[in-house]
C-alpha positions, 0 to 999 in steps of 0.5 A: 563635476559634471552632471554624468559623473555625479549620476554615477557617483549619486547612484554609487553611494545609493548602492553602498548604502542599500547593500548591508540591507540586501545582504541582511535580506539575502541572509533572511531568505537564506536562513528561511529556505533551511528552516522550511527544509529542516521543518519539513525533514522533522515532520518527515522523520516524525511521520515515519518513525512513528509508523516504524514505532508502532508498525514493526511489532506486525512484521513478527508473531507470536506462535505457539508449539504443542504436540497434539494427539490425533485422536481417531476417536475424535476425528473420524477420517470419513467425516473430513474436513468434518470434526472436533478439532477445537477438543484435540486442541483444547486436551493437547494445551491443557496437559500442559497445566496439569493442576488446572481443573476448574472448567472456567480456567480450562476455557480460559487456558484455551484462548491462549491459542488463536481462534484459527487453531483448529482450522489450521489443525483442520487443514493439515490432516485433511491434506494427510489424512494418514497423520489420524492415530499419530501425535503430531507437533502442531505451530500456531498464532497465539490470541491477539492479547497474549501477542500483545503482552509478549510484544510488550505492548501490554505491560505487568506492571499495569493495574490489572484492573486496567489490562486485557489480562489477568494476573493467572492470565499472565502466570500461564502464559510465562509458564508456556515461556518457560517450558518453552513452547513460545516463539516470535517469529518474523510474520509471513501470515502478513503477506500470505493471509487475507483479511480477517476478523482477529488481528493475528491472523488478518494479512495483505494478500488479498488487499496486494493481490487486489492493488495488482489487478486493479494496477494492471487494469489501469494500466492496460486502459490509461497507457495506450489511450493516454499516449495515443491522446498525447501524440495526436494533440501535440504532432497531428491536431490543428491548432483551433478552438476545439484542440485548446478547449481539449487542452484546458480540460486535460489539465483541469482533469488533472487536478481534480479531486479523486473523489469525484472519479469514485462518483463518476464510477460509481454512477457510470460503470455500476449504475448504468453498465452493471459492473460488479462492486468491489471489483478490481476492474472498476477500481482500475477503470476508474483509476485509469481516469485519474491517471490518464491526464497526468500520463497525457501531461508528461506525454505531451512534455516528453514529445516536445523534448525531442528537437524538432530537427529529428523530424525535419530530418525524417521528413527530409529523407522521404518519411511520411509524417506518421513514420517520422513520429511513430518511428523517431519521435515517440521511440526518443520521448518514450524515458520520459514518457515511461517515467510519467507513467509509472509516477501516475500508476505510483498515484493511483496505487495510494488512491484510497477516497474513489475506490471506497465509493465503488465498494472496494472496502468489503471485508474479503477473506480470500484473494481475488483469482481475476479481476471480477472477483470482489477484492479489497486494495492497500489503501482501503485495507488500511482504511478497514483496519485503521477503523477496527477497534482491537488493539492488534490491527493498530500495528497491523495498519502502520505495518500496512502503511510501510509496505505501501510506502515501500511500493511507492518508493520502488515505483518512484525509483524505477522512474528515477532510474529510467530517467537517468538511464534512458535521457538524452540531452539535446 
């Protein structure tokens, strides 16, 4: 046998021998892909329905439905918005338990009804002034326990030593039930109240209305700026030292933590140019930092795509160079481009640590009207109520995290959406 063919077959047998081993080792990494994927799907599946477990019961309410005499003894309609609103309440609900005299018990009756009662009984006849004399039937929250106990987050069966309610506590209110006055309907007040300092009237208007406002500032800052960056850098800048350190510093900005963007804020926009705390346009103009390096990014990988042959072609037929990319370039790269943005708007929209260090956590009862007014976003509204000690805001913060998860996933999709539609295969 010659020494070739002995090589070979040398070198046969050496594969026959290791091949069970390859396979074994194939097998292993195989098995060790579909393991990590199904841990990490379990702790996916674990994080959302524990949100969803906890969460859902925020997306309802319990209200409350009594008739209440507009007394104009009581409330003088020259005297409005002024008036003893809380006594018509009070009078109303306890002629629903007519064999309750003592006082302490009358008080207690009362707190069935959500401290914001009376303001919403307040508001409805400043608004009809005429409804003074009449009875009117009037639908409010009720206190954050009793929505707890008729969510059945507090149970009878708990000692009552151990529950925010007392027996007699629990009797009065199963007899609202059965006369039937209770109802739990699906909770608008998420979405159309601001913050509060009671659970069940605290809502995320004034936090989404804050996210938007700081959402459009960012965008109408990082949007031009970083497409302007990116053209320049990939079509028009030389290759020197000064364009490569422009480069690195670009990528590393990407990477850095929020957090330090928040102390550049807060030094920079409020410590020197004197711009309001807790502002949406701070908390844009500091996102819009975060966001421009990731737009640049996929700017940059966007233009690229695009043959270099559709600029020749440009050139070719008389263009100049700022007509070939402004009219042929960027227009082709702009799916991508359009999806690296939105992906980068979808990042800062769930930024929570630099918007903290510019105030935006400010307990603010009302919805902001521009971008100077003192707001709050998603993510620190969540942060606020995930640290409120009432058991109401527990709910209220994982309903919080879903609508924010669901902002997320429609801006996620969008993108998906526009890359599947607009791409272009070269």
């Amino acid at each position: 046998m010659s020494n070739r063919n002995r090589d070979i077959a040398f070198a046969a047998e050496a594969v026959a021998k290791s091949l069970p081993r390859r396979n074994r080792l194939q097998i292993a990494l195989k098995f060790a892909g579909v393991a990590s994927i199904l841990v990490a799907f379990s702790v996916l599946c674990l994080l959302v329905g524990s949100l969803v477990s906890n969460g859902y019961r925020a997306f309802t309410q319990t209200q409350l439905t009594i008739d209440v005499h507009v007394d104009p003894e009581v409330i003088d309609v020259e005297a409005l918005p002024r008036g003893n609103f809380k006594r018509l309440l009070q009078t109303s609900i306890l002629q629903l338990f007519p064999a309750v005299s003592a006082k302490v018990d009358q008080q207690k009756i009362y707190r069935i009804l959500s401290n914001g009662a009376q303001f919403s009984l307040r508001d409805r006849i400043v608004e009809d002034p005429t409804l003074i004399g009449t009875t009117i039937s009037l639908t409010v929250p009720a206190s954050d326990p009793y929505d707890q106990y008729n969510k059945g987050t507090i149970k009878r069966e708990t000692p009552e030593e151990n529950r925010r309610l007392s027996d007699r506590e629990i009797g009065w209110f199963d007899r609202l039930k059965e006369i039937g006055v209770v109802t739990k309907p699906f909770n608008t007040a998420l979405f159309t109240h601001s913050d509060s300092r009671f659970p069940e009237l605290a809502g995320l208007k004034g936090a989404m209305i804050g996210s938007f406002w700081a959402l459009l500032v960012c965008f109408l800052l990082s949007f031009p700026l970083g497409i302007g960056a990116a053209v320049y850098l990939e079509e028009f800048a030389p290759r020197n030292r000064f364009s490569n350190i422009i480069e690195v510093n670009i990528n590393n900005l990407a990477a850095v933590p929020s957090v330090v963007f928040g102390l550049l804020a807060l030094a920079v926009f409020i410590g020197w140019f004197g711009l309001p705390r807790s502002a949406p346009l701070v908390g844009g103009m500091t996102l819009a930092l975060m966001t421009m390096p990731t737009i640049i990014i996929a700017t940059r990988a966007a233009l690229k795509a695009v043959p270099r042959s559709i600029r020749e072609a440009a050139l070719a037929l008389g263009a100049s160079k700022h007509q070939a990319v402004l009219g042929q370039v960027v227009p082709l790269a702009m799916p991508g481009i359009l999806t690296g943005t939105i992906i980068g708007m979808a990042q800062a929209l769930g930024e929570t640590a630099p918007l903290l260090l510019i105030g935006m956590n400010a307990f603010v009862t009302s919805a902001p009207s521009s971008a100077i007014d003192s707001a709050t976003a998603l993510p620190t509204q969540i942060f606020i109520w995930a640290d409120s000690p009432e058991r109401g805001f527990v709910s209220r913060t994982s309903a919080a995290i879903l609508v924010l998860l669901g902002f997320l996933i429609t801006m996620n999709a969008v993108a998906i959406f526009l890359r599947n539609k607009f791409e272009r295969n070269w």
